[in-house]
N, C-alpha and C positions, 0 to 999 in steps of 0.2 A: 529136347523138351517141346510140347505142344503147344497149343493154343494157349493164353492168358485163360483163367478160372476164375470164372465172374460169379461174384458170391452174390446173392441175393436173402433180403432177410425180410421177414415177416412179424413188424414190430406193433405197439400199442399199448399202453396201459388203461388195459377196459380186458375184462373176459368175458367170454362170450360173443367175442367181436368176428370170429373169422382165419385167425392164424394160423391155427394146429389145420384145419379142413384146405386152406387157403396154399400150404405149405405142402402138404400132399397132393393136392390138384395138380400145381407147379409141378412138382417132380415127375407125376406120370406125364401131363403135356409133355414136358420137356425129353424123357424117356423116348415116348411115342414117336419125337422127332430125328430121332437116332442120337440125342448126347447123353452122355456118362454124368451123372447126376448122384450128386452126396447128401442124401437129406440127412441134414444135421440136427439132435432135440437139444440146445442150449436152456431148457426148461430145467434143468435141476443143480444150477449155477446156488452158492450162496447171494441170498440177495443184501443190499447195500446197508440196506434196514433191515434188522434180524429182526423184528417185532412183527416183519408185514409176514414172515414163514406162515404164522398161524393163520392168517387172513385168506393165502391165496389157495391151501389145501385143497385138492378136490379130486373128482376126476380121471384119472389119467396122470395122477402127479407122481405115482408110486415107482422108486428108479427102478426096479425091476420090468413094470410093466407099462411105460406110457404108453397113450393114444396115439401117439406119432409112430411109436415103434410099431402096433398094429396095422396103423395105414401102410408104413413100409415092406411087413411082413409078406400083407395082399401084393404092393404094388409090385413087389420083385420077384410073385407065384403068377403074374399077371404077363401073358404071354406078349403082350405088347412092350412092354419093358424086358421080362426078361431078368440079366443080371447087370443091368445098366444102372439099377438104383443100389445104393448101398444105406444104411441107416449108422450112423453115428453118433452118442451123447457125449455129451462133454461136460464134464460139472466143476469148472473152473474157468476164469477167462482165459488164464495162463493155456490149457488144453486147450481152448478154441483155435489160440493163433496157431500153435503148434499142428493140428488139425489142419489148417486151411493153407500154413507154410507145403505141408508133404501133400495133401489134394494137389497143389500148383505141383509141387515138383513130379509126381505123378503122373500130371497132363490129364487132371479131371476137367469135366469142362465148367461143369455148375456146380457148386454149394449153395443149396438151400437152406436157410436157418430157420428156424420154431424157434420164438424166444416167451419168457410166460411174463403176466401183465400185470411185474412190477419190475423198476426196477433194478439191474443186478450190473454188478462189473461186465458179464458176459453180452447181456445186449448191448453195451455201450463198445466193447470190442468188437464185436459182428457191427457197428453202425460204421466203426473206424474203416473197418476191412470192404465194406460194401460197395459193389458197382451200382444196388441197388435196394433202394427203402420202399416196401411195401407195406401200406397201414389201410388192412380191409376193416369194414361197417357193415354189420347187417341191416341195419337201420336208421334215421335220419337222427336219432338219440343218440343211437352210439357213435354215430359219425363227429355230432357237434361234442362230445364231452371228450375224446380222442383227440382229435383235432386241435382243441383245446388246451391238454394233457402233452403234448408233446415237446421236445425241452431243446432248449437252442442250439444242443449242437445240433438236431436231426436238422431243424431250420434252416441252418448256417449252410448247411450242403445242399439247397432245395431241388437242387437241377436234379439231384439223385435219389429224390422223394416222391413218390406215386404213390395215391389216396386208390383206394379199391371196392367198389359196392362189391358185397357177398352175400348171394342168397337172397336180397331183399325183391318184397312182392312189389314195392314203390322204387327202384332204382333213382328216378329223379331225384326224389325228397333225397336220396339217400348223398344226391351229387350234389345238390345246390345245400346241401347242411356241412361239407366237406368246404365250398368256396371260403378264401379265395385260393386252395392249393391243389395244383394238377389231379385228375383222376385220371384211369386208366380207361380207353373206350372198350376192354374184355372185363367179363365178371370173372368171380372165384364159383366157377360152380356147383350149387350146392341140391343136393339129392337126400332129404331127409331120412327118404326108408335106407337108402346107403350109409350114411352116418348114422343108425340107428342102428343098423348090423354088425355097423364096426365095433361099437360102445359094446355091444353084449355080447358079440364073438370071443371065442377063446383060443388063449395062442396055439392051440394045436389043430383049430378049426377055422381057420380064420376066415372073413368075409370076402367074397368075391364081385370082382366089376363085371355087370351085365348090361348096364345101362347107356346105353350107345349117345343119348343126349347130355350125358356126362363125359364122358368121353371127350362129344365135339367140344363142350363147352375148355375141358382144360388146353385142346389143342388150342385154342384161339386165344385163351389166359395165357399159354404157354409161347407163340409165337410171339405176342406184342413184348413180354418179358423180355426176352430172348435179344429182341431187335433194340430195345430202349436199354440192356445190360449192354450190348456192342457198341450204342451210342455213348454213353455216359462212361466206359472204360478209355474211351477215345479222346474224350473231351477233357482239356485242364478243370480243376476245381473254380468256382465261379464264387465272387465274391455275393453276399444276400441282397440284393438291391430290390428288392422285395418281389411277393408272390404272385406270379400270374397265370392265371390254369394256360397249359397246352395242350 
């Protein structure tokens, strides 16, 4: 058996935050760097509260066709990756563990998880499971209601929790609306006319990466991941004596 398979999740209850784009970034970084990478879509889990279904609709939510699965389509036609990416959905939490037990037994190295932004048994499973919690903002609005929004168990494990500016033209605003919980010094990076190609791409045409500043930016989202997953797999769980950015 290989290496430990350091799952990393891409959480938040806010949409439009960053997850789905933030999630796909990750994976091609991480690709790019020569590890075998499972982008997981935990997006179409029953949610906890059957009443929010109607609310969170949109998008990308259709289990045939999400947005994640698009991005994955590209990133595994993308010769930098290759067939290092695999894409995965799971619409149960029971499936999730199940999923990330045989990834491990496999000798995958990363799971990346998309979870959607409410929530479900399934994100609270991916939080159990994680080397690491990532909660991207595109903005200093969405940073403080996020932030806000996030519920004690993620807290309880904070050592394993990293805040992410995504996209934003103000990154600071976007950090100091985040305090007092760690941010990450790499962004999710974000390529509008890319994410615009992806949204109206069609699965048998799908969108291709040309953009070499996107690129750099997932390799450097991708390495600090990568080094702070090896850290926090390493390290006992730490009791919450509360929050201090690192």
């Amino acid at each position: 058996m290989g290496s430990r398979l350091h799952t990393v999740t891409l959480t938040g209850f806010k949409g439009g935050v960053g997850r789905t784009t933030g999630a796909a970034a990750l994976a091609h970084g991480l690709a790019a760097l020569g590890h075998s990478v499972a982008l997981i879509d935990a997006g179409h889990a029953v949610p906890l509260q059957e009443d929010v279904v109607s609310k969170v609709r949109g998008r990308g939510s259709s289990p045939d066709e999400s947005l994640l699965k698009r991005w994955a389509t590209m990133l595994a036609r993308d010769y930098e990756s290759g067939s290092r990416i695999q894409y995965i959905r799971t619409s149960t939490a029971a499936y999730l563990a199940t999923v990330l037990e045989q990834l491990w037994r496999e000798a995958w190295q990363f799971a990346v998880v998309d979870t959607p932004a409410h929530p479900t048994a399934s994100v609270f499973e991916a939080t159990r499971q994680s080397s690491l919690l990532l909660v991207p903002a595109r903005d200093a609005a969405n940073a403080g209601a996020v932030s806000r929004d996030l519920p004690e168990e993620f807290l309880d494990g904070y050592h394993t929790l990293r805040c992410v500016v995504a996209g934003s033209s103000n990154p600071t605003l976007v950090r100091q609306a985040f305090a007092p919980l760690p941010v990450l010094e790499a962004e999710v990076p974000f390529q509008p006319e890319l994410c615009d190609s992806m949204i109206s791409s069609s699965p048998a045409r799908p969108a291709q990466i040309s953009n070499e500043k996107w690129h750099k930016g997932c390799l450097r989202f991708a390495r600090e991941v990568a080094e702070l997953a090896e850290r926090t797999d390493a390290c006992p769980a730490k009791a919450n004596l509360g929050l201090i950015r690192t």
